[in-house]
Backbone as a ProteinNet text record, in pm:
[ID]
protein_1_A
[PRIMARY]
XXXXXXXXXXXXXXXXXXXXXXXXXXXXXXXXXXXXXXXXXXXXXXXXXXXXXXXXXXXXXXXXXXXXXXXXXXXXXXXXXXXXXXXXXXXXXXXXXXXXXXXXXXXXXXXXXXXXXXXXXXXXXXXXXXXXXXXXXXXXXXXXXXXXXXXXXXXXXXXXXXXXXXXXXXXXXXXXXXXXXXXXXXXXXXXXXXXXXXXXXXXXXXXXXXXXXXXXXXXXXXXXXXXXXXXXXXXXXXXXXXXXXXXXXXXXXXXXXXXXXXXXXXXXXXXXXXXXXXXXXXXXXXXX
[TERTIARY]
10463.1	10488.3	10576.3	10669.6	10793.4	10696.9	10580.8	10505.3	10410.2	10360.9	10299.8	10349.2	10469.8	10562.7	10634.8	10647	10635.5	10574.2	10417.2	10306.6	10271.7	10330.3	10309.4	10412	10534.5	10623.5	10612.4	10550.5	10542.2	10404.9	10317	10191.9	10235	10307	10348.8	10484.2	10508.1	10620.9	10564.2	10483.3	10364.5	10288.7	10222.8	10159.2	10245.9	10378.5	10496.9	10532.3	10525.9	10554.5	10457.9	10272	10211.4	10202.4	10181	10165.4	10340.1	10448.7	10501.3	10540.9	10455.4	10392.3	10244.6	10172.1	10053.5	10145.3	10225.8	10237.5	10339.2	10420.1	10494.9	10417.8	10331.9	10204.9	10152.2	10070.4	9972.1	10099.1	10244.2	10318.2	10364.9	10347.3	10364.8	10235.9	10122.6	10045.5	9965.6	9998.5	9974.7	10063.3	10192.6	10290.9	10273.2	10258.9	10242.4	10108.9	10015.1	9857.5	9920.3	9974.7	9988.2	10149.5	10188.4	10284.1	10217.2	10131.4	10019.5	9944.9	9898.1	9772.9	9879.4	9970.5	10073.5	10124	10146.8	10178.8	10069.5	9930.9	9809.4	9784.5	9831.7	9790	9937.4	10013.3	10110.8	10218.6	10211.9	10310.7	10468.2	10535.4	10705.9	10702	10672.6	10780.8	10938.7	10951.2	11100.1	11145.4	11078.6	11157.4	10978.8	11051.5	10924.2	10826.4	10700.8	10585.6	10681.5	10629.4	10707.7	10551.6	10552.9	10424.1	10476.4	10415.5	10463.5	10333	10319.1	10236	10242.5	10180.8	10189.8	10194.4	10234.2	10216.5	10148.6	10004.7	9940.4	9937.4	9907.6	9883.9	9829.3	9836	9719.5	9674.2	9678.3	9626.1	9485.7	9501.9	9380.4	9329.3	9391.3	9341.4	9197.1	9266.6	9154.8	9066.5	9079.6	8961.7	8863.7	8877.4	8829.3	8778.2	8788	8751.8	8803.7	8962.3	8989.7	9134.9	9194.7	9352.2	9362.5	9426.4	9475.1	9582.1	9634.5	9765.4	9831.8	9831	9863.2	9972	10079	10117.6	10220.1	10170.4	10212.8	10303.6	10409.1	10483.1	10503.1	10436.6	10445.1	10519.2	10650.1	10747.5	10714.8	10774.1	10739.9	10658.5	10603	10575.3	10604.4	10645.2	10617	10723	10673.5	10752.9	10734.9	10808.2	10846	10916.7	10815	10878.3	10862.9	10899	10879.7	10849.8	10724.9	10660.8	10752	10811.7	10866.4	11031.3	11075.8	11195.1	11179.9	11093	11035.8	11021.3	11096	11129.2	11032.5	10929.3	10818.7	10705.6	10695.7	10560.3	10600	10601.9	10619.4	10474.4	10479	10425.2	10449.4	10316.3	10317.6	10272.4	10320.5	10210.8	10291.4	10223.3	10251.6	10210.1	10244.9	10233	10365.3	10337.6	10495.3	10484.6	10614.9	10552.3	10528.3	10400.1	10303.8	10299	10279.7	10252	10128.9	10083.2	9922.2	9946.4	9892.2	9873.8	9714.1	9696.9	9602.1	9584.5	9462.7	9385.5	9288.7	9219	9112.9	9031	9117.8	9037.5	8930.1	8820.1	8737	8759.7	8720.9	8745.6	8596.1	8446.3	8365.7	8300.9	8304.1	8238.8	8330.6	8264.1	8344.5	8440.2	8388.6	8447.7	8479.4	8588.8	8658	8630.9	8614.1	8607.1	8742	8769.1	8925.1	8887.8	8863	8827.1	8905.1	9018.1	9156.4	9240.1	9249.5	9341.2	9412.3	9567.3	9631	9759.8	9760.1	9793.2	9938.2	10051.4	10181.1	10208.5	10253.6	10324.7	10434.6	10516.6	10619.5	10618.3	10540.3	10600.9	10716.5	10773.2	10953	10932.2	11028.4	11055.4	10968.9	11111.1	11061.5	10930.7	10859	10692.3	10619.3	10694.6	10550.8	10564.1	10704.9	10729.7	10666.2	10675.5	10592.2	10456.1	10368.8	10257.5	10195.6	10276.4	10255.3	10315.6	10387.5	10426.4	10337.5	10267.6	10180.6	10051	10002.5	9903	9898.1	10053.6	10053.3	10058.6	10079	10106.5	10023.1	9928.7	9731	9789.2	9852.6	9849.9	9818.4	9723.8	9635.5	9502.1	9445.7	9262.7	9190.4	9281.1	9257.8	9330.6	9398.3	9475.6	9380.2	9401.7	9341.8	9304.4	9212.7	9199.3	9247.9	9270.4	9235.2	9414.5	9501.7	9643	9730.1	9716.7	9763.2	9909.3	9994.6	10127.3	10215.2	10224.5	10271.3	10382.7	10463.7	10610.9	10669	10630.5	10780.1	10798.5	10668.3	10643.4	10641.7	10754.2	10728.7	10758.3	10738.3	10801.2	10903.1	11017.4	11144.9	11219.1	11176.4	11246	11181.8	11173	11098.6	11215.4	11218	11299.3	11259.9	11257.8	11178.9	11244	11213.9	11333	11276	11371.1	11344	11395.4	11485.3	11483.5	11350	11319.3	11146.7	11028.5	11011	10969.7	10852.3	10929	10834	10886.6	10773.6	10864.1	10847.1	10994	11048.3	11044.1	10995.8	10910.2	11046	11121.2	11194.4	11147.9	11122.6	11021.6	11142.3	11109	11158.9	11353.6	11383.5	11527.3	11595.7	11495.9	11555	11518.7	11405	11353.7	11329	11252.5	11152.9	11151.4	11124.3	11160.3	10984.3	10935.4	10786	10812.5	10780.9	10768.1	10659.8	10584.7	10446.8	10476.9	10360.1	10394.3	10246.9	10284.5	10130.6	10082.3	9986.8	9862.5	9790.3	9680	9557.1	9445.5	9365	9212.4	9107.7	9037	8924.3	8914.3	9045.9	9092.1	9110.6	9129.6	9232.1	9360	9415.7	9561.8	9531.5	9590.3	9621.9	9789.7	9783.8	9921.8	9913.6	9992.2	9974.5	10103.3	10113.1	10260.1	10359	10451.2	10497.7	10620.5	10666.6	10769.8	10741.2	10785.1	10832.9	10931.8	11024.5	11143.9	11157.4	11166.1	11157.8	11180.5	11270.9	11392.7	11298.2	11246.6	11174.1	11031.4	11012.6	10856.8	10768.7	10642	10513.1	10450	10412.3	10391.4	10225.5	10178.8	10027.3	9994.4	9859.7	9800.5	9762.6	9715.2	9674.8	9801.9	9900.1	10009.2	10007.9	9985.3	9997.9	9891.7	9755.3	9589.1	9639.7	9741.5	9701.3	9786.9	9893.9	10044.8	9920.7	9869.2	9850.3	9731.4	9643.9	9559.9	9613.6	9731.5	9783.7	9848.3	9890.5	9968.4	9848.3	9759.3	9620.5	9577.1	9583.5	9522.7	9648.2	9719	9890.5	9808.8	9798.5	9718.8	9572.2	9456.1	9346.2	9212	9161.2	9061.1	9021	8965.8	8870.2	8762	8688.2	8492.3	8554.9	8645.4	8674.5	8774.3	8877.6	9005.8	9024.9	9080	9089.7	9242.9	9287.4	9398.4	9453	9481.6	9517.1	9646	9729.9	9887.5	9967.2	10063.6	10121.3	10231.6	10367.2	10466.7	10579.5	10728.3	10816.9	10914	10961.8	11099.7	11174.2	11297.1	11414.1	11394.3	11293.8	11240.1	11166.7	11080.1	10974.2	10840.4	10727.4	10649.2	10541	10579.2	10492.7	10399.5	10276.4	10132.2	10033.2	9934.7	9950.3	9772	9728	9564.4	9491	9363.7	9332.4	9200.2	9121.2	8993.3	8924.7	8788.6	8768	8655	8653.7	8526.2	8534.9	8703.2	8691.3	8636.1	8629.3	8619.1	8757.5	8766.2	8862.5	8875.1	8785.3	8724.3	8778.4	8794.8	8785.4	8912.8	9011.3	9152.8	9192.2	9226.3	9279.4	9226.4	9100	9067.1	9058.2	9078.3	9096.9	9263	9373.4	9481.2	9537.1	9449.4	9475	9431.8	9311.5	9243.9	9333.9	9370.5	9459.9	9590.9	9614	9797.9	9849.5	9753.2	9772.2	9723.5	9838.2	9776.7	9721.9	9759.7	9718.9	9838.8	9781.3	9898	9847.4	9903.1	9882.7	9973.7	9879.4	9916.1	10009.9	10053.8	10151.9	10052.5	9929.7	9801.7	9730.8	9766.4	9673.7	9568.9	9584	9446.1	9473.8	9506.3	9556.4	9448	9413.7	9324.4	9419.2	9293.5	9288.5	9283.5	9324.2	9279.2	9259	9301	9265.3	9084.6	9046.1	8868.5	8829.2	8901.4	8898	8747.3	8675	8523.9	8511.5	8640.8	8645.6	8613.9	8642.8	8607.4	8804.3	8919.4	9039.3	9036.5	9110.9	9088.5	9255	9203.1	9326	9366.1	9479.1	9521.1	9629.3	9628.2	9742.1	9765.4	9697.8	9769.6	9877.6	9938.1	10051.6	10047.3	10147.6	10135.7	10161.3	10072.1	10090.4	10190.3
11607.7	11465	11429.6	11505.9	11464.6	11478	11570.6	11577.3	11487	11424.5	11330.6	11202.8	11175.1	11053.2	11061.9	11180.3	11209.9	11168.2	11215.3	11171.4	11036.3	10956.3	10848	10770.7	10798	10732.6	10789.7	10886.5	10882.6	10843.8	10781.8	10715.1	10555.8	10534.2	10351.3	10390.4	10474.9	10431.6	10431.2	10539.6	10547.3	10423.9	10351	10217.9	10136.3	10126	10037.7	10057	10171.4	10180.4	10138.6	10173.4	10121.2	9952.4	9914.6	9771	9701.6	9796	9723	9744	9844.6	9905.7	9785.3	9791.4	9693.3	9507.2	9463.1	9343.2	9315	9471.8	9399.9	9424.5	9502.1	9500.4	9414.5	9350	9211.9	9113.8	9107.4	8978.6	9015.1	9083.8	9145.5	9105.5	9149.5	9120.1	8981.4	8860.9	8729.2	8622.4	8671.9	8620.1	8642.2	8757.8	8814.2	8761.3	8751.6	8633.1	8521	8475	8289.1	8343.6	8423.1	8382.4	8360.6	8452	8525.2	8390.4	8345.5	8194.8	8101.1	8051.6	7942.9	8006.6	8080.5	8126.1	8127.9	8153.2	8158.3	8004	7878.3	7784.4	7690.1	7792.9	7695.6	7660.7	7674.1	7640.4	7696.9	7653.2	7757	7699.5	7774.9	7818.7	7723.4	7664.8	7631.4	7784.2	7858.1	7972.7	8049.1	8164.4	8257.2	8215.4	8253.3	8204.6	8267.6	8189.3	8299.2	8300.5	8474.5	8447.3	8512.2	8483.5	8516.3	8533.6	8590.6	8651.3	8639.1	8590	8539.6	8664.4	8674.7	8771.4	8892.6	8806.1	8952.1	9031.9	9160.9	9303.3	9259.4	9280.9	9291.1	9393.7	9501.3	9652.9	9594.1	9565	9496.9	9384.3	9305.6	9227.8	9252.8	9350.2	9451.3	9550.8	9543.8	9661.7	9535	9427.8	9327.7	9214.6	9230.3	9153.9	9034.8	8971.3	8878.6	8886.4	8785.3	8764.3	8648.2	8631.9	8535.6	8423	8465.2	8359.3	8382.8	8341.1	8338.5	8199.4	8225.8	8078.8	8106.9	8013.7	8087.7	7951.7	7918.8	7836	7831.3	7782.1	7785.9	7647.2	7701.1	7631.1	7535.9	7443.6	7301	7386.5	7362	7356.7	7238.5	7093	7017.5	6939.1	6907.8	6861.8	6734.7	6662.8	6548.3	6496.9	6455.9	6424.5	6285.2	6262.2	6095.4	6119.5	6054.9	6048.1	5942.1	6037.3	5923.8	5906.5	6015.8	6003.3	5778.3	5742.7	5640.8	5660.7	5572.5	5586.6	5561.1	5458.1	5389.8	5467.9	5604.3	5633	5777.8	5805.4	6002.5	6056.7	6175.9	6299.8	6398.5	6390.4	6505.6	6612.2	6722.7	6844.1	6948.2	6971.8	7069.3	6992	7056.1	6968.3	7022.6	6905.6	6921.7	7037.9	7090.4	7208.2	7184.4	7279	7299.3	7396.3	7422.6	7472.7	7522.9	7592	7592.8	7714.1	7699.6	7756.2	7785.7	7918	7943.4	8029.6	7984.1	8070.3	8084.4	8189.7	8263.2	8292.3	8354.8	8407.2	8560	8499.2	8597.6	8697.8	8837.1	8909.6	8998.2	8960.1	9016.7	8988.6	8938	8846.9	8947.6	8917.1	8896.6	8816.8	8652.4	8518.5	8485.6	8555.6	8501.4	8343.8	8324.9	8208.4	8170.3	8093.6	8003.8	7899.4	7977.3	7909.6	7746.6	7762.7	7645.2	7607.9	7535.6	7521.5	7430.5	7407	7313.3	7305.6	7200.2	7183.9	7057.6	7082.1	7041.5	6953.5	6884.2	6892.6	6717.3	6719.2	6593.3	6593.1	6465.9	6361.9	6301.6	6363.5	6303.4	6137.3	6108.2	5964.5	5960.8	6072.3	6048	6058.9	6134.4	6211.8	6059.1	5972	5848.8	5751.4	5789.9	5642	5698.3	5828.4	5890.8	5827.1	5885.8	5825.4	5710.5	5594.7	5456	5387.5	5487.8	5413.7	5476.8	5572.7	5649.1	5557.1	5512.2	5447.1	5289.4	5268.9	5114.6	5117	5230.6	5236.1	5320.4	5329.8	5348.7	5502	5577.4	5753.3	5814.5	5788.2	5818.2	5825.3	5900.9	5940.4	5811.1	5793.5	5657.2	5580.2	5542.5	5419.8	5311.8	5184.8	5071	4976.3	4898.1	4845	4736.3	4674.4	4522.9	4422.2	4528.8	4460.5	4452.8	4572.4	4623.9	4557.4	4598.7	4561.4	4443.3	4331.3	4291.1	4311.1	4303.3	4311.5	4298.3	4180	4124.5	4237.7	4249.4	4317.4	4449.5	4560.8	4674	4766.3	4845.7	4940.7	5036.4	4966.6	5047.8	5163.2	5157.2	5278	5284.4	5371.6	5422	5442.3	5429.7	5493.8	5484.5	5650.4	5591.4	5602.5	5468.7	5424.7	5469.5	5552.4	5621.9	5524.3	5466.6	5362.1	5245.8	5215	5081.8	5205	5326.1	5383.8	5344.6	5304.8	5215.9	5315	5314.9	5315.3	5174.4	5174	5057.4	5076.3	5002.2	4945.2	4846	4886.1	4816.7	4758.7	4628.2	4595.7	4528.4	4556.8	4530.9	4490.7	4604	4622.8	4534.2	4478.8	4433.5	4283.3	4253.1	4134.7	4104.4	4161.1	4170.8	4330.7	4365.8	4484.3	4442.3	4551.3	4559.9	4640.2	4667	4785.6	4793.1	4912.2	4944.9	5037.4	5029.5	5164	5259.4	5389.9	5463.4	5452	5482.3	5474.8	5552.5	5648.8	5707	5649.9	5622.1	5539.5	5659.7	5660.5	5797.6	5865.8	5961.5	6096.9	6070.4	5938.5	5925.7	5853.9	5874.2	5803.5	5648	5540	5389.1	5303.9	5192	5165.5	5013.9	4956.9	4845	4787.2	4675.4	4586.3	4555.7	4586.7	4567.2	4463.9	4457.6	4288.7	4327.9	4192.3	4129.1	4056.5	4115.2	4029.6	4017.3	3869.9	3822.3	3705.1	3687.1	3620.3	3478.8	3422.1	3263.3	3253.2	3400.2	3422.3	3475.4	3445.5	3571.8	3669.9	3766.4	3868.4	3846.9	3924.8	3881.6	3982.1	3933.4	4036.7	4167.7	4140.3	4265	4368.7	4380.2	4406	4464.8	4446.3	4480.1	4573.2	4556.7	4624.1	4758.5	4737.5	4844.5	4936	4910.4	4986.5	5030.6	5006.5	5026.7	5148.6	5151	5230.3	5349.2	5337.1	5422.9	5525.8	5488.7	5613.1	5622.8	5561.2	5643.2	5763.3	5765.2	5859.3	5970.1	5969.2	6042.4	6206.5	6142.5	6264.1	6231.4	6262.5	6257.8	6349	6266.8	6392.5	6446.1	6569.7	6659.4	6686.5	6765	6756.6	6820	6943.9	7008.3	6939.4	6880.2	6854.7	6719.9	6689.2	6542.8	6515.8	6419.9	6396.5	6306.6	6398.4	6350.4	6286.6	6300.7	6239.1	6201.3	6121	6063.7	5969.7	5994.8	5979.7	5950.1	5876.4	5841.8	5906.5	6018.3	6137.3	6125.3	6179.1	6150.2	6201.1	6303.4	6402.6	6347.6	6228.5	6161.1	6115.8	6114.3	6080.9	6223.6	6209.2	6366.4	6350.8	6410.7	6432.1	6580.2	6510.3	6653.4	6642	6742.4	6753.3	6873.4	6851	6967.8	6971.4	7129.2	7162.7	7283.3	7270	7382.7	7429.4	7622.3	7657.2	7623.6	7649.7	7647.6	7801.1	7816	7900.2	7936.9	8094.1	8112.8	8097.7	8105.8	8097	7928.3	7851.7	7704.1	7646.4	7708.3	7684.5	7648.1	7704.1	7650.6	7508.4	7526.9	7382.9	7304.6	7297.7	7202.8	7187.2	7247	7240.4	7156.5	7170.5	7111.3	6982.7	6978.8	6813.9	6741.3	6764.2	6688	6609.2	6770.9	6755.8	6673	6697.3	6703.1	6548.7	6497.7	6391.6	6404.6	6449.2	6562.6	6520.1	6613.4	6608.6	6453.9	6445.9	6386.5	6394.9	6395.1	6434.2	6331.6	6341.5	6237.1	6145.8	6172.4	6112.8	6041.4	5994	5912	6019.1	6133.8	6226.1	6288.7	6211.1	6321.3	6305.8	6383.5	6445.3	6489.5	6398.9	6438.4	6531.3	6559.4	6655.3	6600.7	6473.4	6412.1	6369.5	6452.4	6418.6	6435.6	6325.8	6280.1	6216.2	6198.1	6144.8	5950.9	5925.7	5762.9	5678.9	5749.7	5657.8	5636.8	5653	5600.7	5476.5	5457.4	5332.6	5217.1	5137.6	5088.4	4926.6	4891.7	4723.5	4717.5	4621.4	4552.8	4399.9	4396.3	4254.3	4246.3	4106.8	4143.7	4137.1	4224	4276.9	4104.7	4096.6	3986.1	3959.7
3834.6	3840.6	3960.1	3964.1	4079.7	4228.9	4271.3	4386	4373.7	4299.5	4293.3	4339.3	4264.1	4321.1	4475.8	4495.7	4619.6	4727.1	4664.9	4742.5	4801.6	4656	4665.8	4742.8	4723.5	4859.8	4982.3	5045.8	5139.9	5184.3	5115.3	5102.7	5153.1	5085.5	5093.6	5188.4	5237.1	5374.3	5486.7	5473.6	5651.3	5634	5489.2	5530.9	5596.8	5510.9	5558.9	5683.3	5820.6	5892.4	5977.2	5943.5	6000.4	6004.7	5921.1	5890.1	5982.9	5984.8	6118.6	6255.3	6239.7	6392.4	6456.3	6364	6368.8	6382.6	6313.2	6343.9	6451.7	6471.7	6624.7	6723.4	6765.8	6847.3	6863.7	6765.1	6792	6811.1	6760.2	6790.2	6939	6971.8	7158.5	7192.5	7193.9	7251.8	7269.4	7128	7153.3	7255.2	7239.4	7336.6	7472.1	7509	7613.8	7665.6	7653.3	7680	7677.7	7611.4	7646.5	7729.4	7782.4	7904.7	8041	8011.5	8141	8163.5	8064.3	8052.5	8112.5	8114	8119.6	8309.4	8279.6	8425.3	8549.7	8475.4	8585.7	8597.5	8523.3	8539.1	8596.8	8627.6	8695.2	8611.2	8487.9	8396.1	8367.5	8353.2	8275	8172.9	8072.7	7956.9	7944.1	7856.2	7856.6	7739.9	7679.5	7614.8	7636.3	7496.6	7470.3	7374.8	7378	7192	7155.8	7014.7	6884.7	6819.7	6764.9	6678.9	6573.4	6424.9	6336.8	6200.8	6150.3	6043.5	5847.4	5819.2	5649.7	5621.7	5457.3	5353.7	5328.5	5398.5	5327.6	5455.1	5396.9	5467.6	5620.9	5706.5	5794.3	5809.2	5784.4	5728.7	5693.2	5532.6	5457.6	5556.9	5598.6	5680.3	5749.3	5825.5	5942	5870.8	5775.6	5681.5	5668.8	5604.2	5530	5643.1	5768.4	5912.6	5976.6	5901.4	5872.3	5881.6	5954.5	5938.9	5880.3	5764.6	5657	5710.9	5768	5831.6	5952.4	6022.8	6154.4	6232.6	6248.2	6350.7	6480.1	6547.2	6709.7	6770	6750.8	6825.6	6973.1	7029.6	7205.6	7250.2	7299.1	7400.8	7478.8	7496.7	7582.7	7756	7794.3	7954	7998.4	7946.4	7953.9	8099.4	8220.2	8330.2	8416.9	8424.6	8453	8582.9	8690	8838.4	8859.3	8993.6	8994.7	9173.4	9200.7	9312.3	9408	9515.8	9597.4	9534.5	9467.7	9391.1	9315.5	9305.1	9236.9	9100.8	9014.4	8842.7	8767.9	8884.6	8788.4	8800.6	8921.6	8942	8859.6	8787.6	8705.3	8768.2	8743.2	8765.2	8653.4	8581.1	8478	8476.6	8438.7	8401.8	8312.7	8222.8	8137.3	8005.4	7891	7736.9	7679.5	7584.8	7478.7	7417.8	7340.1	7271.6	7133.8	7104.9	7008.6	6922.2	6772.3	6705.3	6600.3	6655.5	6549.8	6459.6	6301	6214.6	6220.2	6179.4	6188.9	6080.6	5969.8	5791.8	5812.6	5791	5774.5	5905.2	6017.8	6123.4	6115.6	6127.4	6124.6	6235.9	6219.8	6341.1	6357.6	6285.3	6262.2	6422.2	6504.1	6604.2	6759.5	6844	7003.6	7030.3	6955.3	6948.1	6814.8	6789.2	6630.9	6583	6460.5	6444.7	6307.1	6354.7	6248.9	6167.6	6036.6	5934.4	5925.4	5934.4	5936.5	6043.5	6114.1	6201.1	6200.8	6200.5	6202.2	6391	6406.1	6522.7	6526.7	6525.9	6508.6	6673.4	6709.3	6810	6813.6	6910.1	6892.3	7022.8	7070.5	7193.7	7199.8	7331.4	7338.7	7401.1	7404.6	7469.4	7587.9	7646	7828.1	7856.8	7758	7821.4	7761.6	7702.3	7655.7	7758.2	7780.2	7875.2	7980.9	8032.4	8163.1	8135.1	8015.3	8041.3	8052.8	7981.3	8020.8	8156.7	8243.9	8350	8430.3	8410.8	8489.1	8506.1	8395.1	8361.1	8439.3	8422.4	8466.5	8639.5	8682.2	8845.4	8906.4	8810.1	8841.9	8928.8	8875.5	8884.4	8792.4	8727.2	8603.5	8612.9	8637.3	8610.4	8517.3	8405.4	8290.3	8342.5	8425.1	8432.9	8417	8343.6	8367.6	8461.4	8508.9	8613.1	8627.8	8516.5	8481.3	8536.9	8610.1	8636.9	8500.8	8461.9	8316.7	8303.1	8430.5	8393.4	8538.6	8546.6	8664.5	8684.2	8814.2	8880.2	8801.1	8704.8	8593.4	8459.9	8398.6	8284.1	8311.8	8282	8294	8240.5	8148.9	8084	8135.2	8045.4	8130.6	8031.9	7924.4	7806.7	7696.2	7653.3	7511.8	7431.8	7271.2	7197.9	7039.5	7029.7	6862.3	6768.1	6693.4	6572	6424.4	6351.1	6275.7	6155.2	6170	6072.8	6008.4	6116.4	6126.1	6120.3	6151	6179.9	6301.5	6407.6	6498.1	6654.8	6752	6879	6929.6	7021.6	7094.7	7171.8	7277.2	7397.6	7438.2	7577	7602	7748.7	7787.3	7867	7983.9	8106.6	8241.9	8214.2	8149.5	8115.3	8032.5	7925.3	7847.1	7815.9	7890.3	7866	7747.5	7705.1	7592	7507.3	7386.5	7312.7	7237.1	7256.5	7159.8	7059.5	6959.7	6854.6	6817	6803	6744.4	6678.2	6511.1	6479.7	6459.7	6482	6501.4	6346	6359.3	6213.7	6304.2	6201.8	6205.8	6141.2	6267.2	6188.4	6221.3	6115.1	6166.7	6256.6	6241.1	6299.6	6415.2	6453.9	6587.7	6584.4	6682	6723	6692.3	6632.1	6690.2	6669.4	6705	6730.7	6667.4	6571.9	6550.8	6640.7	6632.7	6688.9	6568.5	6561.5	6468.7	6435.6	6576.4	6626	6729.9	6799.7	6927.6	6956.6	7001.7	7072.3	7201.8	7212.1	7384.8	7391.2	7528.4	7569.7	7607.7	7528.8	7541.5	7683.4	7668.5	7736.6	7667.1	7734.1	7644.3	7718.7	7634.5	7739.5	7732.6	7823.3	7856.9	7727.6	7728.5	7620.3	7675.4	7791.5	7908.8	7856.3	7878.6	7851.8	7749.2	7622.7	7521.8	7489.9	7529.1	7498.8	7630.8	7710.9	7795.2	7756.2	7703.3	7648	7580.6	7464.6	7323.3	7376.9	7467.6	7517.6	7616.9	7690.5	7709.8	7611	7521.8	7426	7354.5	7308.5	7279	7340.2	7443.2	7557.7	7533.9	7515.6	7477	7361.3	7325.4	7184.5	7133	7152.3	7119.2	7069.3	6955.3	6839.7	7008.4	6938.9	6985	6955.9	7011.6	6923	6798.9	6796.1	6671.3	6601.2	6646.9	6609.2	6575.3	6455.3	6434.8	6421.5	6483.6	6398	6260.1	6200.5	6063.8	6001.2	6089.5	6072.2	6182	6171.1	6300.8	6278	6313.6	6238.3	6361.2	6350.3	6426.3	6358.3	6458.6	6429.8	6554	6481.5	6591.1	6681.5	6732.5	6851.3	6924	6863.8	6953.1	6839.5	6877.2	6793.4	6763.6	6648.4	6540.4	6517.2	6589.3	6539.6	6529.2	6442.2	6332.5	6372.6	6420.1	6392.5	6336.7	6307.8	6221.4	6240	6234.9	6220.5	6193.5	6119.9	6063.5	6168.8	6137.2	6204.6	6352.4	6394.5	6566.2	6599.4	6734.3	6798.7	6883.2	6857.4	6932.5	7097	7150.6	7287.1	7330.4	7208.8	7251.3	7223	7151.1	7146.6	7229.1	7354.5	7504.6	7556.4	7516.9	7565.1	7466.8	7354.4	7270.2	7251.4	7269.1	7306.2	7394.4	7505.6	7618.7	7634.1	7570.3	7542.2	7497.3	7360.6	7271.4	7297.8	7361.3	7360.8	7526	7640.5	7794.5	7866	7863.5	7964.1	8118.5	8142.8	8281.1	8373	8489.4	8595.6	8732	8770.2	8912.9	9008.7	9141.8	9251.4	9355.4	9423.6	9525.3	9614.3	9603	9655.2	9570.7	9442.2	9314.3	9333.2	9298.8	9253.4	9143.3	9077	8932.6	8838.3	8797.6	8665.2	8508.4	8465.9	8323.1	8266.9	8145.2	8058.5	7900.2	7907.1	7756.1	7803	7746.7	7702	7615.7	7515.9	7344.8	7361.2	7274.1	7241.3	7258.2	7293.7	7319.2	7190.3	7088.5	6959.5	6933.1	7005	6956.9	6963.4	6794.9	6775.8	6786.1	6842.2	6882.7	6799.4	6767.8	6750.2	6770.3	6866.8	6955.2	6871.2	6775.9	6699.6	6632.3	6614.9	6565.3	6408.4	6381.4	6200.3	6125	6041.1	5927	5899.9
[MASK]
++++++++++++++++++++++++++++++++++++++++++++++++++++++++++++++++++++++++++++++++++++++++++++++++++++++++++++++++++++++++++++++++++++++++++++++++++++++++++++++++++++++++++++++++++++++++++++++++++++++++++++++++++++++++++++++++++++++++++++++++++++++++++++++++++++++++++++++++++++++++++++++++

């Protein structure tokens, strides 16, 4: 009996040693790919991924063809210039940082497929107000045509109020204060209005339809990815998307769709990377 029990603890310590031999390996080797990916595309890191592994075995995991839980926190890249040392023209590139959970990755394939995917991330202030001033001073791939924002009307500060649960739109230093608050209409981003305060003027509507279409363009579904939640935190604005039956092959670019307003150049040549399906749905009216 006593060699038997023997047997058996040193049966379940070599699993125990394998199983964390096996998960600091793969948590080295997922980090280490998205430093390499982020670095070949120009990006820094504000820290390291963190990747981290659910409950069950991945031992069994890999007998059975399948990793059960998976989530990989990747660090802001996210960077912020101003063309012409100019406050109103930004220059973006990178994305906020992101978190995806990932259940039931198949590993039977070349191209794993992810039964579940969930996709975390929080837009800060500065990066919304970047993209709506980007938009309004036509250094945007999407910028609007239509004289979105004039001399007078201009977006001068973002700040999101966790009390109203609204962001505030503080317009040409204080003229005027907008608040909208996000809602999700069939798995996309929208923004209602939620007050207006302003100093005995009106603001154009242009104004309002182009704000409201710019932070649309901010986070957007994907062919796979919908977004399902969308929320005002003291960090910025929290949105949450999700999809089943991705491809692993298509993560990066569905990452990048979603989360990336794109960069632009000191020449108005900046490119996109939000190539959401154009069904975001937007209202710029004001709340009842």
């Amino acid at each position: 009996m006593k060699i038997l029990i023997t047997v058996v603890l040193v049966i379940v310590l070599l699993l125990a040693a394998a199983e964390f031999g096996l998960r600091t390996y793969l948590r080295g080797q997922v980090a280490d790919e998205m430093k390499t990916s982020s670095a070949e595309q120009g990006l820094e890191l504000s820290g390291d991924p963190s990747v981290s592994f659910g409950a069950s075995p991945l031992l069994l995991g890999l007998v059975q063809g399948k990793i059960s839980d998976l989530t990989v926190e990747l660090p802001s890249s996210l960077d912020i210039s101003y063309l012409d040392s100019d406050s109103s023209r930004p220059v973006i590139s990178g994305q906020p940082a992101t978190t995806m959970t990932i259940n039931d990755m198949s590993l039977s394939e070349d191209n794993p497929v992810i039964g579940d995917l969930t996709l975390d991330t929080t837009l800060p202030d500065d990066y919304l107000l970047a993209v709506v001033q980007q938009s309004a001073s036509g250094d945007s791939a999407d910028s609007p045509t239509d004289g979105l924002f004039s001399e007078l009307f201009q977006v001068t500060g973002v700040t999101s109020n966790t009390d109203t649960g609204t962001l505030d739109f503080e317009i040409s230093g204080g003229l005027a204060t907008l608040s909208m608050t996000p809602t999700v209409v069939d798995g996309a981003l929208s923004f209602t209005v939620a007050d207006l305060q302003i100093l005995g003027m009106s603001l154009p509507d242009s104004l309002i339809a182009g704000l409201t279409d710019s932070l649309t363009q901010s986070v957007e579904k994907t062919e796979n990815l919908d977004i399902t939640a969308a929320s005002v935190t003291a960090d910025g604005l929290a949105v949450r998307l999700h999809g089943t039956d991705v491809r692993m092959d298509d993560i990066a670019t569905e990452v990048d769709s979603a989360t990336s307003s794109g960069a632009s150049s000191g020449s108005n040549s900046g490119t996109s990377s939000g190539v959401g399906d154009g069904t975001t749905g937007t209202n710029a009216s004001l709340a009842a």
